[in-house]
N, C-alpha and C positions, 0 to 999 in steps of 0.2 A: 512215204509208204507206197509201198506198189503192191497191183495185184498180180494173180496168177495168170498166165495167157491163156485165156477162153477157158472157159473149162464146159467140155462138150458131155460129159455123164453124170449129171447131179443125180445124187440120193436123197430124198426125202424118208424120214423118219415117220414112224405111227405111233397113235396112242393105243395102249392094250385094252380089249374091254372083255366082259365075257358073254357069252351065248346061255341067255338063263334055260332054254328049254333042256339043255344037257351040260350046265357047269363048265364049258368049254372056253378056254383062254383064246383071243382073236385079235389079229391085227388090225385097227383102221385107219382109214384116211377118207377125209374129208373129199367128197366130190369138185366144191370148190378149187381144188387145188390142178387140177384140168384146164379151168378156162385162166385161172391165173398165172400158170407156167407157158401158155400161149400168149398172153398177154406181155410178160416180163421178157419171158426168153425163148420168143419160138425157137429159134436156130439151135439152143439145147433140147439133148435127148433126157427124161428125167424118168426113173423107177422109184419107185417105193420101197422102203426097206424094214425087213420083218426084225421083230427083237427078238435075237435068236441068241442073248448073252454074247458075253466080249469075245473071245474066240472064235464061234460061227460067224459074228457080224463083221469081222475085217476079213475070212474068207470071201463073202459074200460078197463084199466091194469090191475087194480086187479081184477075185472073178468077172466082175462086171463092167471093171476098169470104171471104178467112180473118181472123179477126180473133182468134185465139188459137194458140198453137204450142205443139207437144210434140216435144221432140227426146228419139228415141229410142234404146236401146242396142242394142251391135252394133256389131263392128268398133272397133279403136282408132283413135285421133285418127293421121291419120298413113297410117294402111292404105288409102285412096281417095282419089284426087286430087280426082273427082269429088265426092262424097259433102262431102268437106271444101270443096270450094269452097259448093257446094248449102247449107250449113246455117250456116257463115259468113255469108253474105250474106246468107239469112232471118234469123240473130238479129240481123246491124246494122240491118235494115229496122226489127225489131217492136221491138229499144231502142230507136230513131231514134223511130219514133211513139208512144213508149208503151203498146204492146201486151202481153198478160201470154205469159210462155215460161214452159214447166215441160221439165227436164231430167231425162232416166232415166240414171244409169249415165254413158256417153259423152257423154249430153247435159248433164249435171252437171258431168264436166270439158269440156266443150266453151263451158260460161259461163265456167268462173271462166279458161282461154286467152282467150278473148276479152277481157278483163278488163285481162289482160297479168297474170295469175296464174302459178304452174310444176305441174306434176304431178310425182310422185314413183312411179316404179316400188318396190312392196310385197310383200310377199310371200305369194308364190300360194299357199299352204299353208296359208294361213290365209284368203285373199279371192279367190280362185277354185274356182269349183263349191262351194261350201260354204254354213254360216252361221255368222254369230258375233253376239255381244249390242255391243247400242247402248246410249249412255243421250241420254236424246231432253230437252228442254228445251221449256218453254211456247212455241206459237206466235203467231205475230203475233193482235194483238187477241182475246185470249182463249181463242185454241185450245186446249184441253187436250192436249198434246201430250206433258207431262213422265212419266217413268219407264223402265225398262230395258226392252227387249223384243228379242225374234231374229230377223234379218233376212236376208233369202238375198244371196248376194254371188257377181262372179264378171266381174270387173276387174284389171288386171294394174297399171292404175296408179291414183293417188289421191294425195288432198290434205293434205299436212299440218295439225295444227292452225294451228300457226305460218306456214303461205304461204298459208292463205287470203286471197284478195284482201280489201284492207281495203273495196272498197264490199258486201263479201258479210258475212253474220254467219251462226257456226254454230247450228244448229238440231240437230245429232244428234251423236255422234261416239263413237267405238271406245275401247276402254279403253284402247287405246296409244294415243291422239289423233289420229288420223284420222275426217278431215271423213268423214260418213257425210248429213249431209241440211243446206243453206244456203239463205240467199234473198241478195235485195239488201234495201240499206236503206231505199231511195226508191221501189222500182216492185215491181210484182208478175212479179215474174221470181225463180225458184230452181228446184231439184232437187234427186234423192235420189240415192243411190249406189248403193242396192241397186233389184232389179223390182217394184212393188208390183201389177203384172199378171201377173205368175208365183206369189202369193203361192197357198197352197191354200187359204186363207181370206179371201179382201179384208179387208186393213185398215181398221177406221173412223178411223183418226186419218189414216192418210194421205188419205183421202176427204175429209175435214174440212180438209184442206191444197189438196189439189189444186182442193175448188171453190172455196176464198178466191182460189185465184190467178187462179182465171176467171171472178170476180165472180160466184159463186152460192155464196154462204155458208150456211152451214145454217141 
């Protein structure tokens, strides 16, 4: 599997919320996500991308010349008609052309749906607002990715070991076997389960993932 050569305009996705003093639909994005894209990928330029349903949002990118994607957490699959239509329609565009996608949280199960994968509702007491340990597995072409490590969590639903879609292979997973971090087999598309822009210390292993999948390897 190989990736895409650099990809210099990532899009980032928002979650939708509303403006209670006037009922108003609103895009967000986590501030987080500023020092983390400095972190991972200074040398990319990254925008934010409003849910503007499936037609406006591949305008939007290719206006913008997006040639990489990040679908981010926030909201479950299911909770925005909008939102869902909006990020549907961007990952069949960048699977359609080959483009690399990296999935946070929603965005992780929003690949393996796409997929014709299932989710499984889990239990919040262990993977909402919390942490708990993973054991991670070498990543693609040499990553060093393998050993236990504690990851912040804070998802109501997720993936079995057993219904990960077969074009995905796991890359991390919970000690009761939940998918915790997967890719595909053929293209540079995957995602994690847990925020690794929430983290208090940026991980370097997940840094090491995220630029192979936008073709800037370390």
């Amino acid at each position: 599997m190989t990736t895409a050569t650099g990809s210099r305009h990532i899009g980032i996705t928002m979650r939708e919320v509303f403006a209670a003093e006037r009922d108003e639909p609103c895009d967000t994005l986590s501030h987080d996500w500023h020092a983390y894209m400095k972190f991972a990928l200074p040398e990319a330029n990254w925008i934010p991308v409003p849910n503007l349903g499936a037609d406006m949002a591949i305008e939007y990118i290719e206006r913008h010349r997006i040639d990489g994607l990040i679908l981010s957490g926030g909201n479950d699959i299911g909770d925005n008609s909008r939102r869902n239509a909006t990020e549907e329609a961007l990952l069949h565009h960048f699977l359609e052309r080959g483009l690399p996608v990296f999935g946070i949280s929603r965005g992780m199960e929003q690949i393996q749906i796409h997929l014709g994968g299932k989710l499984t509702k889990l239990d919040s007491r262990i993977h909402v607002n919390s942490k708990h340990p993973i054991r991670a597995q070498n990543g693609p072409d040499g990553i060093g990715w393998s050993g236990i490590r504690t990851v912040n969590s804070d998802h109501e639903y997720g993936i079995p070991f057993d219904e990960l879609h077969p074009e995905l292979y796991p890359l991390a997973t919970t000690n009761d076997d939940w998918v915790e971090a997967a890719l595909m087999r053929e293209r540079p598309v995957g995602g994690l389960m847990w925020h690794p822009e929430r983290e208090e210390t940026f991980n370097l292993r997940d840094r090491s993932l995220i630029r192979w999948i936008f073709g800037h390897p370390e």
